[in-house]
C-alpha positions as CSV (number, residue, x, y, z in Angstrom):
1,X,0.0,0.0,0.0
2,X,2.8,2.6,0.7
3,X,4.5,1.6,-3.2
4,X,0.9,2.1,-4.3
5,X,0.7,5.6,-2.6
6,X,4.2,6.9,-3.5
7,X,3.3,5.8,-7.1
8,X,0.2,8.0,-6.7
9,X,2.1,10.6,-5.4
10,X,4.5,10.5,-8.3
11,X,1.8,10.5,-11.1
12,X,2.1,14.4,-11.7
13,X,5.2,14.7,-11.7
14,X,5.8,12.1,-14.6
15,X,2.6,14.3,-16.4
16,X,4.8,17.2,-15.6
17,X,8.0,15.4,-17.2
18,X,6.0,13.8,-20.7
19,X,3.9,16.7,-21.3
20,X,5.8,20.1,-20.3
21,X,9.4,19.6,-20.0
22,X,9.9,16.6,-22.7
23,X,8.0,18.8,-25.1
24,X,10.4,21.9,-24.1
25,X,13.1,19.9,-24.3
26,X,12.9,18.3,-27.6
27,X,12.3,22.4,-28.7
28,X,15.8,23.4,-27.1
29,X,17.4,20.3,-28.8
30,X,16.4,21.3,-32.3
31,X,16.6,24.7,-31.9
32,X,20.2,25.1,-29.8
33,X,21.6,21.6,-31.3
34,X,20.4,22.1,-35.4
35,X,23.2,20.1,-36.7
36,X,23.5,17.5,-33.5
37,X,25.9,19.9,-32.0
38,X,25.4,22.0,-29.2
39,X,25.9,25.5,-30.6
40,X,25.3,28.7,-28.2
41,X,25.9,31.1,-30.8
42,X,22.1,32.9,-30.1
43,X,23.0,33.2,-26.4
44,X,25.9,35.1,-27.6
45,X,23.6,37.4,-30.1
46,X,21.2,38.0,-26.9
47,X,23.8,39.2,-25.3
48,X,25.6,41.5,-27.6
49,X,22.5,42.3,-29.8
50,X,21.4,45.7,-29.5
51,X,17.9,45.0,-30.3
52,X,17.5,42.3,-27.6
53,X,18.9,44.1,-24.7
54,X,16.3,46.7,-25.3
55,X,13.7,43.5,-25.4
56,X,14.7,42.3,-22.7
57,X,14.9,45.9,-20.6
58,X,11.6,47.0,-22.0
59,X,10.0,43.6,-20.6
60,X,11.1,44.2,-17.2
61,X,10.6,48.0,-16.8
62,X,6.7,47.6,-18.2
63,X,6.2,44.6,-16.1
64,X,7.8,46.8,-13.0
65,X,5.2,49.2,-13.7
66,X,2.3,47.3,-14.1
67,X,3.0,45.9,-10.7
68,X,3.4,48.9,-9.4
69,X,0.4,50.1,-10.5
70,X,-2.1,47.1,-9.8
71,X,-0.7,47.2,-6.5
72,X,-1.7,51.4,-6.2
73,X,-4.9,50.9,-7.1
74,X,-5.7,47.2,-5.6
75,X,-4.6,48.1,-2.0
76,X,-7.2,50.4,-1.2
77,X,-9.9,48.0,-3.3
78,X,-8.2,45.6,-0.3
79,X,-9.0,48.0,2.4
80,X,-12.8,48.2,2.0
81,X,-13.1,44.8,1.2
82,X,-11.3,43.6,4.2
83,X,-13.1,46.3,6.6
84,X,-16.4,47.1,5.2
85,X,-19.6,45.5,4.6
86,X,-21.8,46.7,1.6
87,X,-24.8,45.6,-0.7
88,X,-22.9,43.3,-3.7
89,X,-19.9,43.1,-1.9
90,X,-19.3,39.3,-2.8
91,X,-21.1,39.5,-6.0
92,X,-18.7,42.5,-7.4
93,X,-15.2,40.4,-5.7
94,X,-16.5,37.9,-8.0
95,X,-17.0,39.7,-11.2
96,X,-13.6,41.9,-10.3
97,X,-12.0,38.3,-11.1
98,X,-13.3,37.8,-14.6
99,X,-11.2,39.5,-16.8
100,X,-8.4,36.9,-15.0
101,X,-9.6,33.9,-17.1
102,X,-10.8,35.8,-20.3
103,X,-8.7,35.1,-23.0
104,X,-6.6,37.8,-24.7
105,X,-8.6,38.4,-27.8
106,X,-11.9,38.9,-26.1
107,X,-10.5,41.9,-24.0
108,X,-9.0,43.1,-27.4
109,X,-12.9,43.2,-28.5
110,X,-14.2,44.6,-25.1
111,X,-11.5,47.7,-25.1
112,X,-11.8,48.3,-29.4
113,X,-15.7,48.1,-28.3
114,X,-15.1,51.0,-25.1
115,X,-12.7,53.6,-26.7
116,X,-11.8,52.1,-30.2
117,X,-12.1,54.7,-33.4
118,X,-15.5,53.4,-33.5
119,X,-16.2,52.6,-29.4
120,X,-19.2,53.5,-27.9
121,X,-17.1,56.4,-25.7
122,X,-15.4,57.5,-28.6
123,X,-19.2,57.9,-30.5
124,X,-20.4,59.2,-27.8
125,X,-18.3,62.2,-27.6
126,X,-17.9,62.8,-31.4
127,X,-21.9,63.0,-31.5
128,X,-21.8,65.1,-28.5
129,X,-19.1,67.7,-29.0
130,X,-20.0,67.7,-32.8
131,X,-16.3,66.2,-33.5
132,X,-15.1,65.1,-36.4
133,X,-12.0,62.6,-35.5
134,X,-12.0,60.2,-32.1
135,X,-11.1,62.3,-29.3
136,X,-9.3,59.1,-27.7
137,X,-6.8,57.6,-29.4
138,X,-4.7,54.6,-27.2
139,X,-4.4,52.2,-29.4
140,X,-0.8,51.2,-30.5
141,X,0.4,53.1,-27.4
142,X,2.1,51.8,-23.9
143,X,-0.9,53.4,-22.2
144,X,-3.0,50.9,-23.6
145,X,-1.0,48.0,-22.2
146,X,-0.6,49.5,-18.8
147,X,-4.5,49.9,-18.3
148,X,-5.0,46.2,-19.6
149,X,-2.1,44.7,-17.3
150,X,-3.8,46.2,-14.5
151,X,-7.4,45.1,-15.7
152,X,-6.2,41.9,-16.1
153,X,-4.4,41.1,-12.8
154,X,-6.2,44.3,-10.3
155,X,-8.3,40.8,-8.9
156,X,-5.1,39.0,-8.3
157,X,-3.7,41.9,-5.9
158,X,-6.9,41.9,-4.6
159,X,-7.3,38.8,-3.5
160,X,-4.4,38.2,-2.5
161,X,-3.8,41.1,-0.3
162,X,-7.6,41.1,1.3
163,X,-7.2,37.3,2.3
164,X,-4.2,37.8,4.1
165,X,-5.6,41.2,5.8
166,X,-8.7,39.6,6.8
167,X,-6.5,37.1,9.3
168,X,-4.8,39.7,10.9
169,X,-5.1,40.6,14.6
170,X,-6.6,43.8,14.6
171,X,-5.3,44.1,18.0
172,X,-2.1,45.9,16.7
173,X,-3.6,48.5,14.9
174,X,-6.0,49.6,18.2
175,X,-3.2,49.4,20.4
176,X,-1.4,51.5,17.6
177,X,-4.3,53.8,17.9
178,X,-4.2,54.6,21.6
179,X,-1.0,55.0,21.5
180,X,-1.5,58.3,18.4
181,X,-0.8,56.4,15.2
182,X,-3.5,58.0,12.8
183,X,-3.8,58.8,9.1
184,X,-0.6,58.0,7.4
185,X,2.0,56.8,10.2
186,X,-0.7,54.1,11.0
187,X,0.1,53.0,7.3
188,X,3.6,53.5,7.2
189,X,4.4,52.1,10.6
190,X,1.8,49.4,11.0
191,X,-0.4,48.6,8.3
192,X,2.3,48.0,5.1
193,X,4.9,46.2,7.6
194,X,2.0,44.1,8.4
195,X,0.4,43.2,4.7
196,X,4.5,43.4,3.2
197,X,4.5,39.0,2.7
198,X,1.2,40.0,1.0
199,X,2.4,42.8,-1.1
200,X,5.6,41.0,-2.1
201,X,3.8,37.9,-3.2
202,X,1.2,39.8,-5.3
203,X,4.2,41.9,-6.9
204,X,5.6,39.1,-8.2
205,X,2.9,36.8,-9.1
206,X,1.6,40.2,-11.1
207,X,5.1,40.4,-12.1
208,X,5.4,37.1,-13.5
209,X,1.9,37.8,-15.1
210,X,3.2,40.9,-16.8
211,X,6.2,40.0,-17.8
212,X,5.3,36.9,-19.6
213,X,2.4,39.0,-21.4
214,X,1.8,37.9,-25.2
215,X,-1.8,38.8,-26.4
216,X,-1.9,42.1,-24.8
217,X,1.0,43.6,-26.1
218,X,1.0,41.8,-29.5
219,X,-2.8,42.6,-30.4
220,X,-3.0,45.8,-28.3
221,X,0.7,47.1,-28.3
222,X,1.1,46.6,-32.5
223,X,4.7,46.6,-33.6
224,X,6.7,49.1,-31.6
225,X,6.5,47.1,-28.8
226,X,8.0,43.7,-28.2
227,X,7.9,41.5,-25.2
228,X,10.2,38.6,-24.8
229,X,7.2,36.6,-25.7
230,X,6.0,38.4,-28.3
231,X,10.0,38.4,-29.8
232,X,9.4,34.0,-29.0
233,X,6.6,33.8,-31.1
234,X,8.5,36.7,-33.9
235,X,11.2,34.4,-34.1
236,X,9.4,30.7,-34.0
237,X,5.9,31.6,-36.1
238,X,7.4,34.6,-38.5
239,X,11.2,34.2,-39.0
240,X,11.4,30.4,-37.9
241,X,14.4,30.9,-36.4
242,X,14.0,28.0,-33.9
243,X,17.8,28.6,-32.2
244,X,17.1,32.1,-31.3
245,X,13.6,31.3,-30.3
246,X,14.6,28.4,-27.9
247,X,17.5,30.8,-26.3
248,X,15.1,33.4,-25.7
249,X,12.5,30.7,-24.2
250,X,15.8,29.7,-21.8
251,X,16.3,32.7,-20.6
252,X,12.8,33.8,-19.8
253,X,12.2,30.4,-18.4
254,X,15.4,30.4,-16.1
255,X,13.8,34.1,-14.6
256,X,10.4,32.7,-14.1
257,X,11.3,29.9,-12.1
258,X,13.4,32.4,-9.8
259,X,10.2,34.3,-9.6
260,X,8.3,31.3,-8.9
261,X,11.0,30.2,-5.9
262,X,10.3,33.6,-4.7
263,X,6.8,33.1,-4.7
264,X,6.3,30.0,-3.0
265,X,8.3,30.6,-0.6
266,X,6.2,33.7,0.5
267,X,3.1,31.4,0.4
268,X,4.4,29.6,3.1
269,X,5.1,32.6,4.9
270,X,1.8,34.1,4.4
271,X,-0.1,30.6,5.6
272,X,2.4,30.5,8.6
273,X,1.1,34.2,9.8
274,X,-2.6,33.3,9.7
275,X,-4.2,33.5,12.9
276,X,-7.3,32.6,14.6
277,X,-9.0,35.9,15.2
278,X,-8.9,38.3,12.0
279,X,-10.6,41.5,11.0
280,X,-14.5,41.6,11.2
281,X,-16.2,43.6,8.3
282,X,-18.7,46.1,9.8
283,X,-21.2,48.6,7.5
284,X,-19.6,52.1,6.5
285,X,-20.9,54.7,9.4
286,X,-19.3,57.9,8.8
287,X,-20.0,59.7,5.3
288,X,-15.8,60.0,4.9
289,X,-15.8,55.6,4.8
290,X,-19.0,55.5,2.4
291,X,-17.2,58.1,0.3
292,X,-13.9,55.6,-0.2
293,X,-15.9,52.6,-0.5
294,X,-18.2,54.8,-3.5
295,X,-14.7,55.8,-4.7
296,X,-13.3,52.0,-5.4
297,X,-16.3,51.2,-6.7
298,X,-16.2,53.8,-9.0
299,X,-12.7,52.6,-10.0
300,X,-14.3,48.8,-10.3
301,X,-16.6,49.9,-12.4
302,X,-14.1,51.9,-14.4
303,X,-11.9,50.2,-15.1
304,X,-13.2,45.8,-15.1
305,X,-16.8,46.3,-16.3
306,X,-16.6,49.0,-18.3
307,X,-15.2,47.3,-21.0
308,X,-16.9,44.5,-20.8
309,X,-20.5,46.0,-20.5
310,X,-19.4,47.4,-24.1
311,X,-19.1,44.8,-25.3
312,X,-22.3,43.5,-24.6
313,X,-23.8,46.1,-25.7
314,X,-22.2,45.9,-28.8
315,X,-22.7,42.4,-29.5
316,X,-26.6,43.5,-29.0
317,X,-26.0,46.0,-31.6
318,X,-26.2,45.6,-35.6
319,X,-26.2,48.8,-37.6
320,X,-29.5,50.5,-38.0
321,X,-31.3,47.7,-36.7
322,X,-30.7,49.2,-32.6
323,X,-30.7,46.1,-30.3
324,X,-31.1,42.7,-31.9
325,X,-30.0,39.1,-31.5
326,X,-29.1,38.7,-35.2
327,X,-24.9,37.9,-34.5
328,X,-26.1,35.4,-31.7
329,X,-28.7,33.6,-33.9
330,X,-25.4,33.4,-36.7
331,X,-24.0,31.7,-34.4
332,X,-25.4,28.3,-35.5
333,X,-24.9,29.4,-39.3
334,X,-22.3,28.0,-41.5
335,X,-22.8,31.1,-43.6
336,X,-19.4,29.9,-46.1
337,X,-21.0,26.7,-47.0
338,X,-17.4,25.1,-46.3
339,X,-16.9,21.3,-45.2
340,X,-13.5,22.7,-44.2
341,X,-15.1,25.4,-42.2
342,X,-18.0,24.6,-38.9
343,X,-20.3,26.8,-37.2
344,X,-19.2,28.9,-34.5
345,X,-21.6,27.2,-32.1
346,X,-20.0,24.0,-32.7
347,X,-17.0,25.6,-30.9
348,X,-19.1,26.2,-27.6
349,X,-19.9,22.7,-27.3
350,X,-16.1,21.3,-28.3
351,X,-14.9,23.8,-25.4
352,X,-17.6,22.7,-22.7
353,X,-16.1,18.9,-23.7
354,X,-12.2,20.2,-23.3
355,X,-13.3,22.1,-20.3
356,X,-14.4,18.9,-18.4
357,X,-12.1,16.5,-19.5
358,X,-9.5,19.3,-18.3
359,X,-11.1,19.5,-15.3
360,X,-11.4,15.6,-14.2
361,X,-7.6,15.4,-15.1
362,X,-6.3,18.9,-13.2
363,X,-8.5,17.6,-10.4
364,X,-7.0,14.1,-10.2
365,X,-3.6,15.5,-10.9
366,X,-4.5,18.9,-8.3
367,X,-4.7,16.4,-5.7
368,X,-1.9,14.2,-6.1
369,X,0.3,17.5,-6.2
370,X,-1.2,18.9,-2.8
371,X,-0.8,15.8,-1.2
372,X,3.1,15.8,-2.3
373,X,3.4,19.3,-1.0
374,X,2.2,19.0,1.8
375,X,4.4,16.8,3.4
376,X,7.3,18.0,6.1
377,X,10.0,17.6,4.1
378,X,10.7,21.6,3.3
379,X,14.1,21.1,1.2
380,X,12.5,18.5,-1.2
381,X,9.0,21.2,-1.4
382,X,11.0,24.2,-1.8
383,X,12.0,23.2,-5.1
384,X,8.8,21.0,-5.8
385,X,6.3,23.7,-5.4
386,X,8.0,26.2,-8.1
387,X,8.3,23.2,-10.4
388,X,4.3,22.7,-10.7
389,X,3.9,26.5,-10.8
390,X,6.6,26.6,-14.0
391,X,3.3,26.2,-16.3
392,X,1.8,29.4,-15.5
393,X,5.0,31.0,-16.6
394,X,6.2,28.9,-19.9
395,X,5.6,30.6,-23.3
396,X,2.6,29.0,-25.0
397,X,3.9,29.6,-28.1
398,X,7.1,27.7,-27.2
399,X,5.0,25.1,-25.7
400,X,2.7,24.5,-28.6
401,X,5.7,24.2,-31.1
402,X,6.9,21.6,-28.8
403,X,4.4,19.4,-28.8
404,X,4.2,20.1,-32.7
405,X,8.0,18.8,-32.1
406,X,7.8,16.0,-29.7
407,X,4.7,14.6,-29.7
408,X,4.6,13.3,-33.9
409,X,6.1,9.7,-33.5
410,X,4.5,6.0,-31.4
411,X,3.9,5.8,-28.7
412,X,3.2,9.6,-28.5
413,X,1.3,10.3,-31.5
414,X,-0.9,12.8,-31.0
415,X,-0.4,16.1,-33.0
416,X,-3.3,15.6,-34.9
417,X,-5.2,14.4,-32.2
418,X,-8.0,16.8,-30.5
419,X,-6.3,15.2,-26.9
420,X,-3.9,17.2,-27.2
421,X,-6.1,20.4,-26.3
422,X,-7.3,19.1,-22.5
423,X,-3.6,18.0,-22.0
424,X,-2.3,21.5,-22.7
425,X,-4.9,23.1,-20.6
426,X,-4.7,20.8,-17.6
427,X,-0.6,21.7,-17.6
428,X,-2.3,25.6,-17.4
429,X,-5.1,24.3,-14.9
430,X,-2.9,22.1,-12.6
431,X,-1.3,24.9,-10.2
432,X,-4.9,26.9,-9.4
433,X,-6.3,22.9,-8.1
434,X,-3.2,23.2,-6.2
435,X,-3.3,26.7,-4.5
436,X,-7.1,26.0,-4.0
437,X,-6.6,22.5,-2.1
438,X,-3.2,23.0,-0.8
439,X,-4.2,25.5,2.4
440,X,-7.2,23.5,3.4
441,X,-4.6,20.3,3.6
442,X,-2.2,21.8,4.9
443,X,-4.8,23.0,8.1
444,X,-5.4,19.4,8.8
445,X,-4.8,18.6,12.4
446,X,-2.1,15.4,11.8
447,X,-3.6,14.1,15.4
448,X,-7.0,13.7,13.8
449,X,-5.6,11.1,11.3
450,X,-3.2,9.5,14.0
451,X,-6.4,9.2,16.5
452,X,-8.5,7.8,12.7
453,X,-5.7,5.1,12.1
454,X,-5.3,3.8,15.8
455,X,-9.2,3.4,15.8
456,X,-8.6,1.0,12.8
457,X,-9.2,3.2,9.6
458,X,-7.4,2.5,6.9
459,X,-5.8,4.7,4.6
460,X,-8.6,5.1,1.8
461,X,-11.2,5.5,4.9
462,X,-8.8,8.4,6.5
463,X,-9.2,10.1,3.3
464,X,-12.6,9.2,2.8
465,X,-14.5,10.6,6.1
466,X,-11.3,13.3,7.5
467,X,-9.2,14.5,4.5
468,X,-12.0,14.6,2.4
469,X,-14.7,16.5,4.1
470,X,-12.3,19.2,5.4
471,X,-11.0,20.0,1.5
472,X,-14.3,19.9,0.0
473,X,-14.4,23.5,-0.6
474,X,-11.1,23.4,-1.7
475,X,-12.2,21.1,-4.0
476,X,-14.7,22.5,-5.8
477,X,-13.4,25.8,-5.9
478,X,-10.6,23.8,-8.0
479,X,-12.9,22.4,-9.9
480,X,-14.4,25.3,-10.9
481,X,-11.0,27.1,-11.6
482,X,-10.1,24.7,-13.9
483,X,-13.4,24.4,-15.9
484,X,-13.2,28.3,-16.8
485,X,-9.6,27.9,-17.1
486,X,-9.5,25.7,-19.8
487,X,-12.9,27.7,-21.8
488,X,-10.7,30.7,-22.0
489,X,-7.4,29.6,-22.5
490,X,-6.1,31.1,-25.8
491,X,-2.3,30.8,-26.5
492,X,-2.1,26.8,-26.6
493,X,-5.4,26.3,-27.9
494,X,-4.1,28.1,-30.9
495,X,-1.2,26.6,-31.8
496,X,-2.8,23.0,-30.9
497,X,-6.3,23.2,-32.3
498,X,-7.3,21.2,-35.4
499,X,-9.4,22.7,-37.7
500,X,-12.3,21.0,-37.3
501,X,-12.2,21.5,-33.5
502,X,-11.3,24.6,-32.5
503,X,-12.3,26.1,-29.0
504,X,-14.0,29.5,-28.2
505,X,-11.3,31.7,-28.4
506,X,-9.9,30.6,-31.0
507,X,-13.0,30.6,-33.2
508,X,-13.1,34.2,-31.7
509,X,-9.5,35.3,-33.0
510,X,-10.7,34.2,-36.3
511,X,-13.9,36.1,-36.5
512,X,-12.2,39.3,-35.4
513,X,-8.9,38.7,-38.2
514,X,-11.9,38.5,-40.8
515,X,-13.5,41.6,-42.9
516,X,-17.3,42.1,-42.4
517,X,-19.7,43.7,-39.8
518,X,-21.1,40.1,-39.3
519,X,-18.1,38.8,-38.5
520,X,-17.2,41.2,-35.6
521,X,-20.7,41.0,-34.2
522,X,-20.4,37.1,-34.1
523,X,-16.9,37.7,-32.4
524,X,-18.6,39.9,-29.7
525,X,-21.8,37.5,-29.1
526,X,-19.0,34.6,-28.9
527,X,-17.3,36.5,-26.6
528,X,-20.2,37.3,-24.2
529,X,-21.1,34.1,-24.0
530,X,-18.0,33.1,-22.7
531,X,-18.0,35.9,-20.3
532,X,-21.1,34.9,-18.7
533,X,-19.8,31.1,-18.4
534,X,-16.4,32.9,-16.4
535,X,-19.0,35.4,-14.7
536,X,-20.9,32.2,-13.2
537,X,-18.0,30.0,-12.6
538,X,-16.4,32.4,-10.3
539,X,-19.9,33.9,-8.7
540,X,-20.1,29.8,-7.4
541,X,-16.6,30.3,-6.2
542,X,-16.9,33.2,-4.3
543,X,-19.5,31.4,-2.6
544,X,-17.8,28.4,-1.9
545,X,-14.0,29.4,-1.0
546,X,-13.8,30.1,2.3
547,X,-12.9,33.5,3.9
548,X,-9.0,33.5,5.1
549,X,-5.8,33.1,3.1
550,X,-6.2,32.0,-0.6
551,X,-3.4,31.0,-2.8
552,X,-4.6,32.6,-5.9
């Protein structure tokens, strides 16, 4: 029985080994060994190339200031959440984390549909002022992918932040207060030296997030910007320069996996300083607190649903014809006649199957990896927990050419097979089952298994009536992670999907690279519908997770 569990235990990290790093490694052989021979010749171009220092530099310095400026606005978001109690609170910390899982190309749509040439803010104003030209003009500019980095990854500095604040003692702060610490000495002195394992594991999570960023600044950013993962896919999709490609992916790679040691490691700290008696949320009283809480929500508004209330709208919207649903009735059109081409609605229903085989296999897998990680042994961990985080991190376009690589010949034939697509996701999956289950297991009271086993119980009844019924939530919130997950991931799914079964986003990437009105309204009504699949998923997960620390 103990082989039989240490086998179990070991499952992921041979689906770790097959399907990321055997992939990436067959990549890096063709690409840094062409002729057989190991040739380092692109490392040596990174380094004294002009043109990829300044890649490199402007990588970092955008993704240092999209931290810093998630973490700006999401720290008061934190405050209110963490202190107040309002109508909608839970409702709106849902939402705030939907533009998390939406895949690139849909938030492309949402912005071009808020303050494109042709937006509704941009119409607005030119039928209001009498203008001729759009007054706002941010596409193709670094503004753009600022305000995008932060919509995308305000909910992860929220959450993050506001679960660790809410299982502080408040204790410290009063006594702080009797003793005259008000306005901002209570902040510098106690609040940020408090929340600082908090703050230092959102900055680099958002960080890693950021600086790994490929749809934003490719679709939004246009070609005076380049990212190291935008300069990946340059070099593998445009140039096919496979060496220079692969060295890139190294070195970005090597980074992330420093970032994700860092990260970890600060998870631990951060479930090590929960404690028993946290902050309790009361309703605003004084018109100074309901006039900050008003003010975030402002911002919430703002900046997450703003866009993406366009782009309903829009996808409501065809011509003359005021509100209609004309582009969601295409939907189930094959308008080219084409056997080569299905209708877009078949893609809904070949995501909802990717979605839950992705989800039965990152739960299996979830499992197996919180169980590893959570045992005592902290050197072996340390290095374990990065490795199963790497995913989040790897270039997608790297990945995908990989598989395209290494997975063409028996036993591992299955480039052409539509397996391929839950395999990627559950690699993307994977580490949000893990930071979902992983605190709950870790809060289990090792003398309540002890006292199970003396009383007889064996090991699948242990896990059966204790481990079980104390990681439910965890569970399902894991579950539910994964399934929206895998319906908006975008970068795999694009360079994996056959023709014949391609997912929601990428059906959506094709709509919106097409001419036509009809095919940009189809696009939007695609992309809504996916929106209110993420919308419900994580409205049932705000109600399931429990409050306290959450590894996001």
């Amino acid at each position: 029985m103990t082989l039989l569990r240490r086998g179990l235990l070991l499952a992921p990290l041979a689906f770790l080994a097959l399907f990321f790093f055997y992939p990436l490694l067959s990549i890096f052989a063709v690409g840094l060994a062409p002729d057989g021979q190991l040739n380092l010749g692109s490392f040596l171009e990174i380094v004294t190339s002009a043109y990829y220092r300044e890649t490199l530099w402007f990588t970092l310095w955008q993704a240092a200031l999209s931290t810093g400026l998630t973490l700006a606005l999401a720290l008061p978001g934190a405050y209110i959440f963490t202190r107040y109690r309002f109508p909608g609170k839970s409702l709106l910390l849902a939402l705030a984390t939907l533009p998390f899982v939406l895949p690139t190309v849909v938030v492309a749509a949402a912005f071009s549909a808020l303050i494109g040439p042709r937006g509704l803010l941009n119409t607005g104003l030119m039928t209001l002022f009498g203008l001729t030209a759009p007054p706002i003009e941010l596409e193709r500019t670094l503004a753009i992918i600022l305000i995008v980095h932060v919509f995308y990854n305000y909910a992860v500095a929220l959450r993050l932040i506001s679960s660790f604040w809410a299982n502080q003692n408040p204790r410290m702060e009063e006594a702080a207060r009797v003793l005259g610490a008000h306005g901002w000495r209570l902040w510098w002195e106690i609040r940020l030296p408090m929340l600082r394992p908090a703050l230092l594991a959102a900055a680099v999570l958002v960080f890693v997030f950021t600086f790994t960023s490929f749809g934003v600044v490719l679709i939004l950013g246009g070609p005076r910007f380049a990212t190291l993962e935008v300069e990946i896919y340059r070099q593998a999709a445009n140039l096919f320069n496979l060496p220079m490609a692969a060295a890139l992916s190294i070195v970005q790679m090597g980074l992330m996996f420093l970032m994700m040691v860092l990260y970890t490691r600060l998870q631990r700290r951060i479930a090590s300083d929960v404690v028993s008696v946290g902050y309790a949320a009361r309703r605003p009283r004084r018109f100074r607190q309901w006039a900050l809480v008003a003010a975030n929500l402002v911002l919430l508004v703002v900046l997450l649903f703003a866009p993406l209330l366009a782009l309903v709208i829009r996808s409501f919207t065809a011509g003359d014809q005021g509100l209609t649903t004309l582009y969601y009735r295409m939907l189930g059109e094959n308008t080219r006649q084409s056997v080569l081409f299905v209708p877009p609605v078949q893609a809904i229903g070949n995501s909802l199957v990717f979605a839950l085989a992705t989800t039965v296999l990152a739960l299996v897998l979830g499992l197996m990896t919180a169980y590893l990680l959570s045992r005592r042994d902290r050197g072996l961990v340390g290095w374990l927990d990065p490795l199963f985080m790497l995913p989040l991190a790897a270039s997608a376009v790297t990945l995908g050419f990989g598989y395209i690589i290494a997975l063409d010949e028996p036993p591992l034939n299955l480039r052409a097979s539509p397996v391929l697509i839950p395999l990627a996701h559950t690699l993307v999956a994977m580490p949000f089952v893990v930071r979902s289950v992983l605190p709950a297991l870790r809060g289990i009271t090792p003398s309540i298994q002890e006292a199970a086993r003396v009383l007889g119980a064996s090991p699948w009844q242990v896990w059966r009536w204790i481990d079980l019924p104390l990681i439910s939530r965890g569970v399902l919130v894991g579950a539910i992670f994964a399934f929206t997950v895998s319906m908006g991931e975008f970068g795999a799914s694009l360079c994996v999907a056959r023709p014949d079964t391609p997912t929601m986003p990428v059906v959506i990437f094709r709509l919106l690279g097409q001419p036509g009105a009809a095919n940009y309204g189809q696009a939007l009504a695609m992309s809504a519908l996916l929106m209110a699949v993420s919308a419900a998923g994580f409205i049932l997960i705000e109600r399931l997770r429990s409050a306290g620390v959450g590894e996001f």
